[in-house]
C-alpha positions in Angstrom: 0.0 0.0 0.0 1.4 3.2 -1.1 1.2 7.0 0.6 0.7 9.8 -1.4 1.4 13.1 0.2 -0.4 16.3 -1.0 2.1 19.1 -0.2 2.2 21.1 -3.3 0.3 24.2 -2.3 1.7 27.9 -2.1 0.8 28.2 1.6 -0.4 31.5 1.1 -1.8 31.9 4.1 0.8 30.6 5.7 3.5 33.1 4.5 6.3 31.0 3.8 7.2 27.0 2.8 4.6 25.6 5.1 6.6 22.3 5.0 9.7 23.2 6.0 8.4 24.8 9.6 9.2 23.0 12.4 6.8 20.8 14.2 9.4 19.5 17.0 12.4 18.0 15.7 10.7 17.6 12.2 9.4 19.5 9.6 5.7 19.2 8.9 6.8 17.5 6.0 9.0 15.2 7.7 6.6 14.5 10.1 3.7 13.2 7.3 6.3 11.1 5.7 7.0 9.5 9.5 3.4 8.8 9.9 3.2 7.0 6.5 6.4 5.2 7.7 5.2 4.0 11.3 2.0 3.2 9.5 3.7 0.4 7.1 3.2 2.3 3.9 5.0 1.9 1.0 6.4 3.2 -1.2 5.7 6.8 0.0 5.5 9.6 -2.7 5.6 13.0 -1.9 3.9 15.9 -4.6 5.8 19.0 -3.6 6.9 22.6 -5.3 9.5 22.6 -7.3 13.3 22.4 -5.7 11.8 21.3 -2.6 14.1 18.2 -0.2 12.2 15.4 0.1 13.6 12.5 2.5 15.5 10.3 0.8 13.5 7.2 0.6 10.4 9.5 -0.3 9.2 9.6 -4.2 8.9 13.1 -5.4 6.6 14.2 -7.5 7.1 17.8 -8.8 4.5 20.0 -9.0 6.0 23.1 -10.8 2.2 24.4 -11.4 0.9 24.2 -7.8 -2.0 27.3 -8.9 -3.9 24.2 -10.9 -5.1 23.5 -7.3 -5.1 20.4 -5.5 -7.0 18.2 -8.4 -3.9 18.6 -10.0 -1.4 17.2 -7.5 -3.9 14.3 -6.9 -3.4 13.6 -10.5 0.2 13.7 -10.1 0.6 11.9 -7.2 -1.7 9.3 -8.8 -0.3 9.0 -12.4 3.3 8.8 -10.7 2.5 5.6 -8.6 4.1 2.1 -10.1 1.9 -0.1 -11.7 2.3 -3.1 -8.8 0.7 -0.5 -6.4 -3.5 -2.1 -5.7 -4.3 1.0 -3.3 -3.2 4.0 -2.0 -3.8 6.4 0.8 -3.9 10.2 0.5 -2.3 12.1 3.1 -2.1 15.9 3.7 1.0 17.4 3.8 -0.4 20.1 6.4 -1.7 17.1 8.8 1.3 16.4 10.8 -0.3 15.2 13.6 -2.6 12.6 12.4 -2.9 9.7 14.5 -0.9 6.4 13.0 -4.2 4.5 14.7 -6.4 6.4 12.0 -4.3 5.6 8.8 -4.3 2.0 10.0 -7.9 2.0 10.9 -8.4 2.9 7.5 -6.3 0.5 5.7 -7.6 -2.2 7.8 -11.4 -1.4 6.7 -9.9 -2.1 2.6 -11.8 -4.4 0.7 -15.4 -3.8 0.2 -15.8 -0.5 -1.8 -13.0 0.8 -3.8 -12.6 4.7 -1.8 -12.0 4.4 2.3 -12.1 7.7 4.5 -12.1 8.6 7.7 -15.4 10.4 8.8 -16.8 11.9 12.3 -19.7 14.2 12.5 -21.3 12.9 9.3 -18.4 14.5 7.5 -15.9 12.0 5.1 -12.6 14.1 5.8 -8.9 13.0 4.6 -7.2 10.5 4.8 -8.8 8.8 2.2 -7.8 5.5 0.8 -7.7 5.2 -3.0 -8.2 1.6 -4.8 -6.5 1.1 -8.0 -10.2 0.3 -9.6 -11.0 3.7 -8.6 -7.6 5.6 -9.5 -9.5 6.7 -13.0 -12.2 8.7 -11.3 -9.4 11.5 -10.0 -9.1 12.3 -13.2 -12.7 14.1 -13.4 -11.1 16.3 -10.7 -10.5 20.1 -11.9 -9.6 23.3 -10.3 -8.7 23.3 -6.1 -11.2 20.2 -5.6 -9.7 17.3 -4.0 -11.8 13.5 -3.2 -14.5 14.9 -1.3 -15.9 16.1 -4.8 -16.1 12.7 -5.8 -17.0 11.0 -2.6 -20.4 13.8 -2.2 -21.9 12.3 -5.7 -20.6 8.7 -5.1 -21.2 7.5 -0.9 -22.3 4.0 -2.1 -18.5 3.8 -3.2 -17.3 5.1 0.3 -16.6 2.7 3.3 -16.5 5.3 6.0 -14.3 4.6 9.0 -15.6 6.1 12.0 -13.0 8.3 13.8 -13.2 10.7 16.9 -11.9 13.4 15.5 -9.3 14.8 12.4 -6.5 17.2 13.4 -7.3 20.3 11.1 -5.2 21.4 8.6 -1.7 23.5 9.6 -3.1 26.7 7.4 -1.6 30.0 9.5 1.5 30.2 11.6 -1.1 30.8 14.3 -2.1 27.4 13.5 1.4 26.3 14.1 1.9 28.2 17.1 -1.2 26.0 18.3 0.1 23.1 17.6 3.5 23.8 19.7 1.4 25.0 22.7 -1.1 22.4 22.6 0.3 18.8 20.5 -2.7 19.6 18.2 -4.5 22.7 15.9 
């Protein structure tokens, strides 16, 4: 099972390379790519900007056009996986806190519909779990729109796994400063 990491964006918001700042000894980067490791996954590709280090048993997949929004670095991310790969799960650069528990959780619940995501509150949120038999549908995927477009249209497709709660996205440095201060955003 392979890990795609989405961590192409321009982090606007964020003011500067969101995943190079430090979340303890790590980048937020770094600390994704950990996650997928302690989790089992591999291989583990990573879609980032241009010139950007990736660890070095990481994949990366350059996105030199990161304004095509976040449809396009799923298409990357998918188109650049090796043919042997049957499934894999899409993980959010700007998560670096995400329980391992939850990514395995959601691998174990493979099998019976071909997209797997985490959900609480009635919402399906990332990480979502991609089958090969569904790899073709992220294609229909334009502008900033990532799975959830396709998962509103398609639940039948969707096993939800039931989860207590997502750690939000690392958006602001005020986000950040959250996470320091508190172990989540």
């Amino acid at each position: 099972m392979a890990a795609v990491i989405l961590a192409a964006g321009s982090a606007t918001r964020f003011g500067s390379p969101k995943q190079l700042a430090r979340v303890g000894d790590l980048t937020m980067l770094e600390a994704v790519v950990a996650i997928a490791r302690e989790a089992g996954l591999d291989p583990i590709l990573a879609v980032v900007p241009g010139a950007l280090a990736v660890p070095p048993d990481v994949v990366p997949v350059r996105n030199d056009d990161p304004e095509r929004g976040l449809s396009h670095s799923l298409q990357m991310g998918i188109a650049a996986l090796p043919g042997d790969v049957e499934a894999a799960l899409m993980l959010l650069g700007d998560q670096p806190t995400l329980p391992v528990a939850t990514v395995n959780a959601i691998v174990a619940a493979r099998g019976s519909r071909p997209i797997v995501a985490a959900s609480s509150g009635g919402l399906i949120l990332p990480p979502v779990l991609v089958e090969r038999s569904a790899f073709d549908s992220v294609a229909l995927l334009h502008g900033d729109l990532g799975l959830r477009e396709i998962i509103r249209g398609n639940r039948q497709v969707v096993r939800e796994v039931p989860v207590d709660a997502i750690p939000a996205d690392v958006d602001t440095p005020a986000d950040l400063e959250r996470l320091g201060s508190s172990g989540s955003v």
